[in-house]
ChimeraX commands (.cxc) that place a marker at each C-alpha (Angstrom):
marker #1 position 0.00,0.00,0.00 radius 0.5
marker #1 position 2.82,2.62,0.31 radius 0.5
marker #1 position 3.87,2.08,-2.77 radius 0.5
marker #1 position 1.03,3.17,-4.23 radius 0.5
marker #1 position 0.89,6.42,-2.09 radius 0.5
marker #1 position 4.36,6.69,-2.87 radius 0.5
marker #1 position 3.87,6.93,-6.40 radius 0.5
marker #1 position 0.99,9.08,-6.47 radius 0.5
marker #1 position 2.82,11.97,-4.00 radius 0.5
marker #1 position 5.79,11.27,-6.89 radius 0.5
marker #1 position 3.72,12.40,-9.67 radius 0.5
marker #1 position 2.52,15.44,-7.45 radius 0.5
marker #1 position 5.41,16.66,-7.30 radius 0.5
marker #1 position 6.74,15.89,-10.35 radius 0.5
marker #1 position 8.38,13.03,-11.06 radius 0.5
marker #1 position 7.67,11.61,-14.59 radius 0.5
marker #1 position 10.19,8.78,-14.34 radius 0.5
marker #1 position 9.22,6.19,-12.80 radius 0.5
marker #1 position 11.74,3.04,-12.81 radius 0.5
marker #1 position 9.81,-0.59,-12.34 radius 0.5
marker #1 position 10.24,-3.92,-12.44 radius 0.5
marker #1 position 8.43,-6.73,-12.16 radius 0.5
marker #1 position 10.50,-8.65,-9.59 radius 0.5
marker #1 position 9.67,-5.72,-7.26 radius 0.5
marker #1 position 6.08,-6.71,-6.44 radius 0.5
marker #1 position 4.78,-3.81,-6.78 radius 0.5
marker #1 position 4.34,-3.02,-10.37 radius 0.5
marker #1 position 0.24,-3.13,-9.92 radius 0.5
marker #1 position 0.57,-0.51,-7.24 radius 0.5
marker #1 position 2.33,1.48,-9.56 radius 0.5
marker #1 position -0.52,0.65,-12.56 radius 0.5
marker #1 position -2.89,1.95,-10.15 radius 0.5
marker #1 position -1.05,5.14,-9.25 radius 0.5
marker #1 position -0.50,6.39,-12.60 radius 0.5
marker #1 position -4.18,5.38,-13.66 radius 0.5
marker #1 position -5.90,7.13,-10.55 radius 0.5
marker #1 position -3.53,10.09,-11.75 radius 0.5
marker #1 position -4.24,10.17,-15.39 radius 0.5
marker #1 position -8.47,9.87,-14.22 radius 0.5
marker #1 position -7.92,13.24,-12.16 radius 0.5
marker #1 position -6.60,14.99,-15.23 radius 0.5
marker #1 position -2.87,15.54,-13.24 radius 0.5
marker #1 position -1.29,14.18,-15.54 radius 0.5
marker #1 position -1.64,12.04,-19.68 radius 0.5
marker #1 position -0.05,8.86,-20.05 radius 0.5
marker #1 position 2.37,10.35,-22.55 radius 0.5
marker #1 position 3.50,12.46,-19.44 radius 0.5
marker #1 position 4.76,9.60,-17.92 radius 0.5
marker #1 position 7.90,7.79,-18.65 radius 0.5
marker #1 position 7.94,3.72,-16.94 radius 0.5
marker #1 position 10.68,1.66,-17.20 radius 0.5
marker #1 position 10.16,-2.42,-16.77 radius 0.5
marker #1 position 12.34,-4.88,-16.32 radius 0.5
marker #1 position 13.03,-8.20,-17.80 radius 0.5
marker #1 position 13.91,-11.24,-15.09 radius 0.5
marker #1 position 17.03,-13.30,-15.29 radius 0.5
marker #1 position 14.38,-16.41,-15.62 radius 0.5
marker #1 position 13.12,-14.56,-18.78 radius 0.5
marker #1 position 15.71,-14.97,-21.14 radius 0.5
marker #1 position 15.10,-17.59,-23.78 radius 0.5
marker #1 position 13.26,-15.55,-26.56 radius 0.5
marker #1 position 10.57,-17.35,-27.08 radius 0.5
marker #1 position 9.60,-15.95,-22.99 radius 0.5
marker #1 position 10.15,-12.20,-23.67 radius 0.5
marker #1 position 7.22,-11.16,-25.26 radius 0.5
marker #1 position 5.11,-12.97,-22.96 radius 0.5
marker #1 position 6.70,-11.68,-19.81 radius 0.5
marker #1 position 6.49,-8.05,-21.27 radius 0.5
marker #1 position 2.71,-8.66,-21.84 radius 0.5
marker #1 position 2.19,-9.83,-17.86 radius 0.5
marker #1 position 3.59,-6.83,-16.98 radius 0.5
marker #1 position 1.62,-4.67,-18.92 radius 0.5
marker #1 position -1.28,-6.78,-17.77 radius 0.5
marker #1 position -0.04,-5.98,-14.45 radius 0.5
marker #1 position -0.04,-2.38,-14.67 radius 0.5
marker #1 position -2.75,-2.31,-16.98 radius 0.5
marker #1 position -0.83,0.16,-19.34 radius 0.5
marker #1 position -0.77,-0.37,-23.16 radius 0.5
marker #1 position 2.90,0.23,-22.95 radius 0.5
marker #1 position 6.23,0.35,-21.54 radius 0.5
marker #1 position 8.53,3.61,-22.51 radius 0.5
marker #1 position 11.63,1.43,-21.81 radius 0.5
marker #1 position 12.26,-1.94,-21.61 radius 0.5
marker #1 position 15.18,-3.35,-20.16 radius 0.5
marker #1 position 17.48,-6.82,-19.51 radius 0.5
marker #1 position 17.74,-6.41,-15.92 radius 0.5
marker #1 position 20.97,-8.35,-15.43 radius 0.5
marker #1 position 23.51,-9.89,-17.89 radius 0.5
marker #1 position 22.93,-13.37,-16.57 radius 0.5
marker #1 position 20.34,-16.37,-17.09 radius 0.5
marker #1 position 18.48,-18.31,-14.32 radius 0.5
marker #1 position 16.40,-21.73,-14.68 radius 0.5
marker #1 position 13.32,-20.61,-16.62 radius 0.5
marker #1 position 10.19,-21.70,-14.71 radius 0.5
marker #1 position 8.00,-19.86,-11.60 radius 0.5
marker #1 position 10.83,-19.24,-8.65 radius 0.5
marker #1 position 12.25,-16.00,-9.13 radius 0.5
marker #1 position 15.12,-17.50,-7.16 radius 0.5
marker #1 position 15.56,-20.94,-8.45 radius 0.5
marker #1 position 17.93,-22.73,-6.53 radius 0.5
marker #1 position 19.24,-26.35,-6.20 radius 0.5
marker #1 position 19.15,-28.90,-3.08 radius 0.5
marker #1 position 22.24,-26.87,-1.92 radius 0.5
marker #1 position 20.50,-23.65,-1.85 radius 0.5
marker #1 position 22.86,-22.73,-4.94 radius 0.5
marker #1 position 20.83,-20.85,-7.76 radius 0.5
marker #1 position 20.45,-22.76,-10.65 radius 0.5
marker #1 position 21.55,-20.63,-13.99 radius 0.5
marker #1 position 20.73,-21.14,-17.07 radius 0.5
marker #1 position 22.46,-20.89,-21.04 radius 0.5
marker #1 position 21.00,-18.20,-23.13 radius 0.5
marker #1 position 22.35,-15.73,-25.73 radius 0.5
marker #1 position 22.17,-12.35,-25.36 radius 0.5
marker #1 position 22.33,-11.58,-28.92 radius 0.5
marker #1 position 19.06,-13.63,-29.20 radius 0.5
marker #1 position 17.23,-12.37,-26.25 radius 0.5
marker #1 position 18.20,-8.65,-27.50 radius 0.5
marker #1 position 16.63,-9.90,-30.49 radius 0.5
marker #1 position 13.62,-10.03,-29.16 radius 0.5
marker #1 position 13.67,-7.04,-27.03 radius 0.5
marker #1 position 13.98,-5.66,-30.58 radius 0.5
marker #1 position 10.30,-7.64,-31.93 radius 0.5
marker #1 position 8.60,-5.83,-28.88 radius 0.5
marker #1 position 9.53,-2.51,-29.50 radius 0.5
marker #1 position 8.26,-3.02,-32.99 radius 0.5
marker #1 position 5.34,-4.54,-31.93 radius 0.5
marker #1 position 4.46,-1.20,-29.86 radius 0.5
marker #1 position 5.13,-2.97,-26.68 radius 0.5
marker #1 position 8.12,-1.07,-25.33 radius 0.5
marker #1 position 8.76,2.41,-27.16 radius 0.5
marker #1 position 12.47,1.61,-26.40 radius 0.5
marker #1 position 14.81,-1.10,-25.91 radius 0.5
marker #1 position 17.71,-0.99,-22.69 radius 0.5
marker #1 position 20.00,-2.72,-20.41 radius 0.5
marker #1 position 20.58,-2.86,-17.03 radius 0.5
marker #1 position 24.14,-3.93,-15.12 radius 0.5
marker #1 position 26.01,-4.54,-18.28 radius 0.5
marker #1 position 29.85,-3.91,-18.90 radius 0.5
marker #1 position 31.94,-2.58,-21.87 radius 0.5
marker #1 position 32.00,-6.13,-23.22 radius 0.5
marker #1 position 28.38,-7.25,-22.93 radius 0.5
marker #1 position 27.54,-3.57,-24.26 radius 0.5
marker #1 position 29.57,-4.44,-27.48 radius 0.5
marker #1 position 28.61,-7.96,-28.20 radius 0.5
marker #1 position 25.00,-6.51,-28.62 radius 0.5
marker #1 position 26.59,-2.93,-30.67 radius 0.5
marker #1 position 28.47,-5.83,-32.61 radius 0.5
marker #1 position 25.56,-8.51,-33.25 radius 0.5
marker #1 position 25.19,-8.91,-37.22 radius 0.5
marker #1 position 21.60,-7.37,-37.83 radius 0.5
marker #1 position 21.31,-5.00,-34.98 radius 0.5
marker #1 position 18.30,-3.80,-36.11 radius 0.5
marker #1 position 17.91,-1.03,-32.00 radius 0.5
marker #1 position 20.93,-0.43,-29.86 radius 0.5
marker #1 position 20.43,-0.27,-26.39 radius 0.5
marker #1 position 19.36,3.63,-25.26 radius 0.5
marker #1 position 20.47,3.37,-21.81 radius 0.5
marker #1 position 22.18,1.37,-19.45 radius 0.5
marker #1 position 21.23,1.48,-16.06 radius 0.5
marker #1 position 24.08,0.76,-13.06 radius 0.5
marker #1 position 24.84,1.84,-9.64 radius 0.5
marker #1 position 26.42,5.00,-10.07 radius 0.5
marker #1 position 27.29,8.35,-7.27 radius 0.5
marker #1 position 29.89,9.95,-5.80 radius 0.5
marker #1 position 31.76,6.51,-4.60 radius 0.5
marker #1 position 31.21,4.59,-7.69 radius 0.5
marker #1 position 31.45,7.44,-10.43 radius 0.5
marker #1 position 31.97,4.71,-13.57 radius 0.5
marker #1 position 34.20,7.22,-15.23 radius 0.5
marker #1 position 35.26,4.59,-18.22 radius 0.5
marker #1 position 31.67,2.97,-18.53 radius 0.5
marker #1 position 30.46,6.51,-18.79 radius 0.5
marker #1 position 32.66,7.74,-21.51 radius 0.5
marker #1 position 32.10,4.28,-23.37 radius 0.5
marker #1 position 28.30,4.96,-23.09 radius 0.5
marker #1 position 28.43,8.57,-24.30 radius 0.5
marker #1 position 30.83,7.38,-27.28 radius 0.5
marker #1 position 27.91,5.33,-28.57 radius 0.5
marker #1 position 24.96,7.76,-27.76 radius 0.5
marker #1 position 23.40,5.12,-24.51 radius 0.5
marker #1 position 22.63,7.21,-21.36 radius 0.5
marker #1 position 23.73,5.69,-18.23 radius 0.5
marker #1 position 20.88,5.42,-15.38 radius 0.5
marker #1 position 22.35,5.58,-12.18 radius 0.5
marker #1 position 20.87,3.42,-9.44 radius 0.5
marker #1 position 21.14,3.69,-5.87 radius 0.5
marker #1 position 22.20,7.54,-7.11 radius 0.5
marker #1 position 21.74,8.01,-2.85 radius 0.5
marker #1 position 24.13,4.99,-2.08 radius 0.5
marker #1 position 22.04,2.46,-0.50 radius 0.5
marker #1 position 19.96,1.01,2.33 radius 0.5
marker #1 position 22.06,-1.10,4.87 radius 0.5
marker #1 position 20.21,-4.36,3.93 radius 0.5
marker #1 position 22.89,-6.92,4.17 radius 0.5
marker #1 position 21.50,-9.53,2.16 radius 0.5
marker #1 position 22.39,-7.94,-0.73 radius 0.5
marker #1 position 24.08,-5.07,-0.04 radius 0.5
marker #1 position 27.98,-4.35,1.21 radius 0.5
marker #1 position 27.23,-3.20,4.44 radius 0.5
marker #1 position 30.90,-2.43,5.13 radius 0.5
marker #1 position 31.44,0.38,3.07 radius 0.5
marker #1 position 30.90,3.97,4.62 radius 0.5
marker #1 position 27.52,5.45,4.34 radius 0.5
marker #1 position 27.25,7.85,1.20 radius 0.5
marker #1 position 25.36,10.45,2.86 radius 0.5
marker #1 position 27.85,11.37,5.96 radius 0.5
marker #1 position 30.42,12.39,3.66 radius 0.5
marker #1 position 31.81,15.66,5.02 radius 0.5
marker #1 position 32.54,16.89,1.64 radius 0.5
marker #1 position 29.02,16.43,0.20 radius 0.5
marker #1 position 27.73,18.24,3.78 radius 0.5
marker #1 position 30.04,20.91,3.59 radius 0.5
marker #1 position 28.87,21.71,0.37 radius 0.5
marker #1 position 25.42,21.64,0.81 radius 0.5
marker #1 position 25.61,23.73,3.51 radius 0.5
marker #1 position 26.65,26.26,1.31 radius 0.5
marker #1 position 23.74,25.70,-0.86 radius 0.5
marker #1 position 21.74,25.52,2.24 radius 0.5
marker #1 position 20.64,21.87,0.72 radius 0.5
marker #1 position 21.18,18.27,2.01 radius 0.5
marker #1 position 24.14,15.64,1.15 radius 0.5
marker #1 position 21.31,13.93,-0.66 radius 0.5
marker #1 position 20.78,16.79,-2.66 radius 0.5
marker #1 position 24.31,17.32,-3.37 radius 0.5
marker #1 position 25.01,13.67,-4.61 radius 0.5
marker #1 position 21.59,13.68,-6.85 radius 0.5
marker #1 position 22.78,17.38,-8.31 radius 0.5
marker #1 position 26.26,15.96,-8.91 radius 0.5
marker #1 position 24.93,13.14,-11.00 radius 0.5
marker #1 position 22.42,14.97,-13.20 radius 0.5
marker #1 position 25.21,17.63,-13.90 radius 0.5
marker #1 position 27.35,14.81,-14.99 radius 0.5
marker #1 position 24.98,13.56,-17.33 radius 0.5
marker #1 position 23.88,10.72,-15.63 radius 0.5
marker #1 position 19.80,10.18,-15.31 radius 0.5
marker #1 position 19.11,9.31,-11.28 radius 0.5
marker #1 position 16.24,6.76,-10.02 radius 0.5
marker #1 position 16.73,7.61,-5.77 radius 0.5
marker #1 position 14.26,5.66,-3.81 radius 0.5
marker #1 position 11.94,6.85,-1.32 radius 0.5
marker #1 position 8.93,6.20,0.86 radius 0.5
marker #1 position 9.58,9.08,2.90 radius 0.5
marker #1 position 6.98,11.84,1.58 radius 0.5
marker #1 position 8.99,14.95,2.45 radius 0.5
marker #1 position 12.36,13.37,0.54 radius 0.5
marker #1 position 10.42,11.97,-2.11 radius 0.5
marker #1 position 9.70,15.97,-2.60 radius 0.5
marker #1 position 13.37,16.99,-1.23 radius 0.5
marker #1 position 14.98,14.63,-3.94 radius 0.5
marker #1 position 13.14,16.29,-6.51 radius 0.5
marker #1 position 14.29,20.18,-5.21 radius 0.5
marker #1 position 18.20,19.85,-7.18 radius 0.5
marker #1 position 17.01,22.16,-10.13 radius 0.5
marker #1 position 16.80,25.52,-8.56 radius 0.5
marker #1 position 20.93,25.53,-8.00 radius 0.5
marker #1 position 24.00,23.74,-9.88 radius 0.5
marker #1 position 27.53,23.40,-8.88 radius 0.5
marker #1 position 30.79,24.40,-9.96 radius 0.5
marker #1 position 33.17,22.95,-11.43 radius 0.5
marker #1 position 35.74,22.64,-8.36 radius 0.5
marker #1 position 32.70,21.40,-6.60 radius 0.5
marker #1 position 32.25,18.66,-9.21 radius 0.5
marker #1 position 36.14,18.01,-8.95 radius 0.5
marker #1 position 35.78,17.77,-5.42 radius 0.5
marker #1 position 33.05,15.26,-5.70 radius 0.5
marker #1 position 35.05,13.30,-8.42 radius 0.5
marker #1 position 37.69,12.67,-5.70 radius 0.5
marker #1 position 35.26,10.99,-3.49 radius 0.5
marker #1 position 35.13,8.10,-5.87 radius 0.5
marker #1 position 36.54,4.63,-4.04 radius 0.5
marker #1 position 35.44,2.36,-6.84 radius 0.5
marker #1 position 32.75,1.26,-3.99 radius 0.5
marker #1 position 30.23,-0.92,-5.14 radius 0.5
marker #1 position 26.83,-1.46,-2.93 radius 0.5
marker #1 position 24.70,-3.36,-4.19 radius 0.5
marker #1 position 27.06,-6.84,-4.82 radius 0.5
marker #1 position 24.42,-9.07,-6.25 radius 0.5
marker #1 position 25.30,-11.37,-3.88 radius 0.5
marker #1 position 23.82,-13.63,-6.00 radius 0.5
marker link #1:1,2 radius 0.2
marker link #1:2,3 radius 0.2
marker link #1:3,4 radius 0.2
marker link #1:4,5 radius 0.2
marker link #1:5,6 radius 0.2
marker link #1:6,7 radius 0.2
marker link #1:7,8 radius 0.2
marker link #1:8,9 radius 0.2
marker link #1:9,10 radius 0.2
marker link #1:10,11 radius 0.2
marker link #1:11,12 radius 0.2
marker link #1:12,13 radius 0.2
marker link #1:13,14 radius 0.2
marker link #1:14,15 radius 0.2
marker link #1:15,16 radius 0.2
marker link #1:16,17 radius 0.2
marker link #1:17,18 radius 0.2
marker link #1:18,19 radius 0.2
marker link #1:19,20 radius 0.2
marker link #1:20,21 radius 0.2
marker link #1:21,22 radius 0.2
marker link #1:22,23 radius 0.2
marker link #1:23,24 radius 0.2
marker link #1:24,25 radius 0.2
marker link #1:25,26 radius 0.2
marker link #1:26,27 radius 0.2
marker link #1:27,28 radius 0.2
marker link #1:28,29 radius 0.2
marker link #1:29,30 radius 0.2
marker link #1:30,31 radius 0.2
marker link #1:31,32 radius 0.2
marker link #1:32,33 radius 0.2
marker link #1:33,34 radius 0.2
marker link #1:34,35 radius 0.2
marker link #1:35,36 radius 0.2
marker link #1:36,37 radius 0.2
marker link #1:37,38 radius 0.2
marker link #1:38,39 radius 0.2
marker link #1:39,40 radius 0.2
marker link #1:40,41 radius 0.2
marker link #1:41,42 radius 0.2
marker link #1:42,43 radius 0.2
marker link #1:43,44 radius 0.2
marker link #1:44,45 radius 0.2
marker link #1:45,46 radius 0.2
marker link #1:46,47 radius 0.2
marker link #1:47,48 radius 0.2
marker link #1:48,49 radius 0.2
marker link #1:49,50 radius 0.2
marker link #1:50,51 radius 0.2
marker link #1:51,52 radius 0.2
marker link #1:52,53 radius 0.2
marker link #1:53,54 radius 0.2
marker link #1:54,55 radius 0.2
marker link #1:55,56 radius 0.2
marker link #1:56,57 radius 0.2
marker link #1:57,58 radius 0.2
marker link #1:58,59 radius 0.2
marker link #1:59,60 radius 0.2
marker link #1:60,61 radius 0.2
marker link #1:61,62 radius 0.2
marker link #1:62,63 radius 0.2
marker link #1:63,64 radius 0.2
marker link #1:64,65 radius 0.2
marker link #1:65,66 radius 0.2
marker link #1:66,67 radius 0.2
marker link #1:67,68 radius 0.2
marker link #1:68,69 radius 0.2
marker link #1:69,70 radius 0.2
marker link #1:70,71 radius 0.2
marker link #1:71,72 radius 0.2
marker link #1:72,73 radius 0.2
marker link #1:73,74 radius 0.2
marker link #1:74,75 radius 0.2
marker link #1:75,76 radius 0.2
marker link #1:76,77 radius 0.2
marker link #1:77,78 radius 0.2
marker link #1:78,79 radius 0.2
marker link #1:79,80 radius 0.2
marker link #1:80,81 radius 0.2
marker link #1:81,82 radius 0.2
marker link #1:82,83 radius 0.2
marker link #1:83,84 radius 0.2
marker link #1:84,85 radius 0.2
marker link #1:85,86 radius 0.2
marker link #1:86,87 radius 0.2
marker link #1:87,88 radius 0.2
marker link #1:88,89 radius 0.2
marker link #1:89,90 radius 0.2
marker link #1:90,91 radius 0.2
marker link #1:91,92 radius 0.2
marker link #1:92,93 radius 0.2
marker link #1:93,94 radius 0.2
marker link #1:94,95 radius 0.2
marker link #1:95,96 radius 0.2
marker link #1:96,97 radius 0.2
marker link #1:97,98 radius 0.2
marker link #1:98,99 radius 0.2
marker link #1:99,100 radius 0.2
marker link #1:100,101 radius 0.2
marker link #1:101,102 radius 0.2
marker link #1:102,103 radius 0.2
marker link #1:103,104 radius 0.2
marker link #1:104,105 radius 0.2
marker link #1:105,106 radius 0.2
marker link #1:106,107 radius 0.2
marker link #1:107,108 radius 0.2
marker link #1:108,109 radius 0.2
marker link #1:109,110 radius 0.2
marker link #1:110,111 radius 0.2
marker link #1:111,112 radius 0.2
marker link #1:112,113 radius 0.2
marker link #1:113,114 radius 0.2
marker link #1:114,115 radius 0.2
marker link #1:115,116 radius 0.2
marker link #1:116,117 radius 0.2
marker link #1:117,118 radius 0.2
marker link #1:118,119 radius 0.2
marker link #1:119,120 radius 0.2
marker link #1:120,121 radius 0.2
marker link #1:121,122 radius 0.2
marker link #1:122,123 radius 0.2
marker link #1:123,124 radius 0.2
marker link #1:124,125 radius 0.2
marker link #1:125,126 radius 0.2
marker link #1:126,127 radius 0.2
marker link #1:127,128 radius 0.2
marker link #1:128,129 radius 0.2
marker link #1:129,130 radius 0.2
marker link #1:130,131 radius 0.2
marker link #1:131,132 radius 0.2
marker link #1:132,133 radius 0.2
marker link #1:133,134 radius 0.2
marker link #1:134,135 radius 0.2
marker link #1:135,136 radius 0.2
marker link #1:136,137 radius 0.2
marker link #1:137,138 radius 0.2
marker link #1:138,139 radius 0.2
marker link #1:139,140 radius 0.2
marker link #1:140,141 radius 0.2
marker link #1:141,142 radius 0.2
marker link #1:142,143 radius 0.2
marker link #1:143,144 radius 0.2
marker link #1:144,145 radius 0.2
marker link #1:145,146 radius 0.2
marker link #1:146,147 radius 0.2
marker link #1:147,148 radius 0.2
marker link #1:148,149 radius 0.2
marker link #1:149,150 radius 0.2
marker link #1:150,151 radius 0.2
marker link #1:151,152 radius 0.2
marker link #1:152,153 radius 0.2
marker link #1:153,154 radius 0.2
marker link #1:154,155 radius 0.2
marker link #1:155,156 radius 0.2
marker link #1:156,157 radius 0.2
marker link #1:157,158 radius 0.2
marker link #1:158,159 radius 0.2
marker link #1:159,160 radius 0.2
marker link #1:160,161 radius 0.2
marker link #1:161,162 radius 0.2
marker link #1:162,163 radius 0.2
marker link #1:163,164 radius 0.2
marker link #1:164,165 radius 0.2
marker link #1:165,166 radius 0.2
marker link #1:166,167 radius 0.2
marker link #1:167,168 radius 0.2
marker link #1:168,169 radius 0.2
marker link #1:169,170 radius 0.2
marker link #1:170,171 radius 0.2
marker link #1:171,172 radius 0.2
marker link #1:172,173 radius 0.2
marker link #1:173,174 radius 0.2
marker link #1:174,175 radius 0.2
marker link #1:175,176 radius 0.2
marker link #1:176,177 radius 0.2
marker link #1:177,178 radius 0.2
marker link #1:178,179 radius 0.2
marker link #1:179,180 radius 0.2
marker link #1:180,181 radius 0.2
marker link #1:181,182 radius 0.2
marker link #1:182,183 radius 0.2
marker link #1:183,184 radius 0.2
marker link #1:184,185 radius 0.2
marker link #1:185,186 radius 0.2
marker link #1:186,187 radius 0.2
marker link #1:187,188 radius 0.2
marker link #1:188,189 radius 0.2
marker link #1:189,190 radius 0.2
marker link #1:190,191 radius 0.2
marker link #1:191,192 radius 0.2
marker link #1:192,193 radius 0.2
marker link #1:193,194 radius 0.2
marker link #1:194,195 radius 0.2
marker link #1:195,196 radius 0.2
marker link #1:196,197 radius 0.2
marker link #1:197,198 radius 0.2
marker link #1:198,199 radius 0.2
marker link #1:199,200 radius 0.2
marker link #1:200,201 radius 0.2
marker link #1:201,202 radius 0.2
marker link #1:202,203 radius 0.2
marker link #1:203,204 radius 0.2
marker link #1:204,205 radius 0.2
marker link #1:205,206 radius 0.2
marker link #1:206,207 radius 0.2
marker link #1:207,208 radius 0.2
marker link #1:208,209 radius 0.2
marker link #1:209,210 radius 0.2
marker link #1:210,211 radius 0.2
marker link #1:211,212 radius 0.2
marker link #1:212,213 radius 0.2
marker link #1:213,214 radius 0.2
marker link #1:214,215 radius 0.2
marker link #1:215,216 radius 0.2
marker link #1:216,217 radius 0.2
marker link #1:217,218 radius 0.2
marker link #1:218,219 radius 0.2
marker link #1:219,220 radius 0.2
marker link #1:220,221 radius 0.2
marker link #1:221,222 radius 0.2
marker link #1:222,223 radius 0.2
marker link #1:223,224 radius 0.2
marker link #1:224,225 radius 0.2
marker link #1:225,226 radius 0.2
marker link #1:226,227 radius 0.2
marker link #1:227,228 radius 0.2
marker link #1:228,229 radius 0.2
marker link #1:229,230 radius 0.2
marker link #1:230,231 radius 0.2
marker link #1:231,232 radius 0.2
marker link #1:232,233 radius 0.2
marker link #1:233,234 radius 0.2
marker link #1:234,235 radius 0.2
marker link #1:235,236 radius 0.2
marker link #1:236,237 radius 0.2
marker link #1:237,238 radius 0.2
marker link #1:238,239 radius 0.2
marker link #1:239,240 radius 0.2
marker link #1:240,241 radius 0.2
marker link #1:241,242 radius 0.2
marker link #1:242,243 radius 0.2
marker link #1:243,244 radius 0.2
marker link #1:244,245 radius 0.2
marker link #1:245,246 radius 0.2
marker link #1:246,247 radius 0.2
marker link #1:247,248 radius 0.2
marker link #1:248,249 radius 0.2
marker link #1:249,250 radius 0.2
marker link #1:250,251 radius 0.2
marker link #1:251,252 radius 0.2
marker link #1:252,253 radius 0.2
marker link #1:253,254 radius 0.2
marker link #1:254,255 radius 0.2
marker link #1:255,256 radius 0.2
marker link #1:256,257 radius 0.2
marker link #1:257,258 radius 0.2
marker link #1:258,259 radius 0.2
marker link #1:259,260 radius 0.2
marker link #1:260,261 radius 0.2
marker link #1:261,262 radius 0.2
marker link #1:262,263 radius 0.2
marker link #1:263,264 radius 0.2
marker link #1:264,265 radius 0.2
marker link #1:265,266 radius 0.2
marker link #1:266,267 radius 0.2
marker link #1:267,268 radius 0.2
marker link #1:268,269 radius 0.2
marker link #1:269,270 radius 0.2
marker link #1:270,271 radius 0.2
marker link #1:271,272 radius 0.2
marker link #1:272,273 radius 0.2
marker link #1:273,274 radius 0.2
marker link #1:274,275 radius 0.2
marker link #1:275,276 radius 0.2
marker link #1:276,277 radius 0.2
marker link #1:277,278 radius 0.2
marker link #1:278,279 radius 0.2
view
């Protein structure tokens, strides 16, 4: 149920991009918000921009289509603005999200990318997905689709964990060589869940640099680290429940900052990766 609140006090405020998936359970909450919104004349559909996800169990391509239509089922929306390969990796097709064997190991599975960007590319031309992206992808997976004979779409973005400790300086230039905009996840750094996250590394949002700073600005560390992304080019997806930083988030337009600021922020980077996919 917060979700859907969530959502809703989003589009209030602003927000227009709205980053999904359907391993997130949530993605009929999210239907619903953007419906209820659209019915009270806030807002068209074309005014939004949702991103979906497709599962590591999802790969082979005869299972793409199919799993983009459930999720539009889901959300009861016509269509998805982007649709992306959530991770670079296969699991066991079948119903467990997780499969895993009598060990408790998780059971992958061989696919080609080639041929499950393939038909990524059928669903955008079916009017499914108005474009085609990719999520947690390096340099090399990034070419082997740029490189597939018959490309008929390249990937548009590329979404990763990206801020001030994990800048992504080379996959960034890579990406802007070849026109894909990098999505930055966990733009905030991250919750301290340690199932799946590195709970070892410092906490993003105590830096002293990004507080000094925004104290100039009178704004938060949060604010900093979102402003220092967007100024870098990089598109930011920060999550929040939290109704008065869902609005704070969106409040990094009305300043920008310079470029020894930027530096400074550049320095911060420790190659620190959150979210491990532990899995």
């Amino acid at each position: 149920g917060s979700c859907l609140e969530s959502v809703k006090i989003a589009i209030d405020t602003g927000y227009r991009h709205i980053d999904g998936a359907f391993v997130y359970y949530n993605e009929h909450e999210v239907g619903q918000a953007i419906r209820d919104k659209i019915a009270e004349g806030r807002i068209k559909r074309e005014d939004i921009f949702y991103c979906g996800k497709l599962w590591n169990t999802c790969h082979p391509p005869e299972l793409v289509r199919p799993t983009l239509e459930k999720t539009l089922k889901i959300l009861q929306l016509d269509y998805v603005d982007l649709y992306i390969i959530e991770l670079p990796m296969a699991f066991k097709p079948g119903d467990a999200i997780y499969p895993k064997d009598e060990n408790g190991k998780i059971i992958y599975h061989e696919t080609d990318l080639c041929a499950t960007w393939e038909a990524m590319e059928a669903c955008k031309d079916a009017g499914l997905a108005k474009s085609i992206g990719v999520s947690n992808f390096n340099r090399r997976q990034l070419e082997m689709i740029l490189n597939k004979p018959g490309l008929k779409y390249k990937p548009v973005s590329n979404q990763v964990e990206c801020h001030p400790y994990f800048t992504q300086p080379k996959l960034l230039e890579f990406c802007r060589q070849h026109d894909i905009v990098i999505v930055g996840y966990s733009p905030l750094g991250t919750s301290r869940d340690e199932t799946w996250v590195n709970v070892s590394s410092p906490p993003l949002l105590k830096d002293p640099v990004l507080n000094a700073i925004g104290k100039k600005y009178n704004k938060t560390a949060a604010q900093v680290a979102l402003r220092f992304s967007i100024q870098r080019g990089v598109v930011v997806i920060p999550k929040s429940f939290n109704p008065q930083r869902i609005r704070e988030n969106f409040q990094i337009f009305d300043f920008s900052l310079t470029e020894k600021e930027m530096k400074e922020i550049e320095a911060l980077n420790k190659n620190v990766r959150y979210v491990e996919l532990l899995m």
